[in-house]
N, C-alpha and C positions, 0 to 999 in steps of 0.2 A: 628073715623078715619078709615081710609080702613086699612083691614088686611095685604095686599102686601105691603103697606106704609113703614107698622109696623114691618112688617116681613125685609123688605131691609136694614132699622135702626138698625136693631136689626144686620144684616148680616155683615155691613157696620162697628158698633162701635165694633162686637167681632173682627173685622180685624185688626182696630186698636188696640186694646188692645195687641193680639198677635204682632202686629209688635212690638209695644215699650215694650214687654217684652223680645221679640228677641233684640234687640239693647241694651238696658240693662245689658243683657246677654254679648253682643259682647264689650261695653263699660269696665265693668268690667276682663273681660278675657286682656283688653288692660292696664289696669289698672293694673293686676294682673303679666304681663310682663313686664311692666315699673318696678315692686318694686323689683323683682330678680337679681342678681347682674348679673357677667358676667355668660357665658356660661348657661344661665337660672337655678344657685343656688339660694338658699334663699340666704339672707343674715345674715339670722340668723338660724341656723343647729345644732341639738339634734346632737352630734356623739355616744356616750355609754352615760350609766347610772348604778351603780353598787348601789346597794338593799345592806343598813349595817343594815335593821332590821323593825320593823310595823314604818311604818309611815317617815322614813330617810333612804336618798338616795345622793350619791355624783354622779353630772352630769358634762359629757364634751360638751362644747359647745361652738360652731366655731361661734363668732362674725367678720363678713366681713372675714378679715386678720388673727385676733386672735383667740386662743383657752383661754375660762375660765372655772375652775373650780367651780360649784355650789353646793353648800349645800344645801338639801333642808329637811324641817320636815311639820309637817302636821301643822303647823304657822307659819313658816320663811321663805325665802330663803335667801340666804347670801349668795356671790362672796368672797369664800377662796383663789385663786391663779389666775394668768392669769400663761398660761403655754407658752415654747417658742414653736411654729410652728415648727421649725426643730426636736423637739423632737416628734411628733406626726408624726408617718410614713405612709403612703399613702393619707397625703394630698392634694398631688398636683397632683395626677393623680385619679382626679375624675370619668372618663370612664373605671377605671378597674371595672371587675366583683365585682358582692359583694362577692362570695365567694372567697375571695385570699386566696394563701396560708397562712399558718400560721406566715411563720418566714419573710413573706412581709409586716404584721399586727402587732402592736402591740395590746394588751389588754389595756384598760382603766386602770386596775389595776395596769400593770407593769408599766404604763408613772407615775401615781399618786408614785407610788413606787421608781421609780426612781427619781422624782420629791423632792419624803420626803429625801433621803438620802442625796443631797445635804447639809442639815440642818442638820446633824446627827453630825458631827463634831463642827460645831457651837452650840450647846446647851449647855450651863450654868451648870457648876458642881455643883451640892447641896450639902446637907448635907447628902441625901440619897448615896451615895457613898463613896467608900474604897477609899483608899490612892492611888492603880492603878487605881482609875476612874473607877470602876465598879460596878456595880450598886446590 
């Protein structure tokens, strides 16, 4: 075969290749705006994660609407609570700074805390308590 042939083949199928790794590229980015909800959020969103020791960790995490509670160990994960929305504050205004102030934020740990006390009067008196219910 002539060299120039072979050379234009060669020029011709590297172009190709590049274009359909370009579209590819552009197909997936479309792809990748399709699957984000509104306002281009995931739909599925890490918000805190609080470290109780090697290997377990309690995670919040905003499904679409909702916020759940995860457990997680170095072989489980487990959905402990769904939390309500309105108790998580600065959900609904996604375009603040990251840095807000403090008392605009809550902590993961204070919703989870405030979350557990609900249940602090409902719990079942044992036999490990005194006569005033105390422990």
């Amino acid at each position: 075969m002539d060299p120039v042939v072979t050379g234009i083949r060669l020029v011709v199928g590297l172009a190709i290749v590049v274009v359909l790794i370009y579209l590819t590229g552009m197909a997936l980015r479309a792809l990748q705006r399709r699957r984000t909800g509104t306002r281009a959020r995931p739909a599925i969103e890490l918000r805190e994660s609080l470290t109780l020791g090697p290997g377990r960790a309690l995670h919040l995490v905003r499904v679409a609407d909702r916020f759940v509670v995860v457990g997680a160990t170095s072989t489980h994960i487990t959905m402990l609570a769904e939390v309500d929305a309105g108790s998580v504050e600065g959900t609904e205004h996604e375009e603040e700074p990251l840095q807000a102030a403090p008392e605009e934020r809550r902590r993961f740990d204070e919703i989870l805390d405030a979350y557990t006390r609900r249940f602090e009067d409902d719990r079942p008196r044992g036999e490990d308590t005194d006569e005033d219910g105390q422990v």
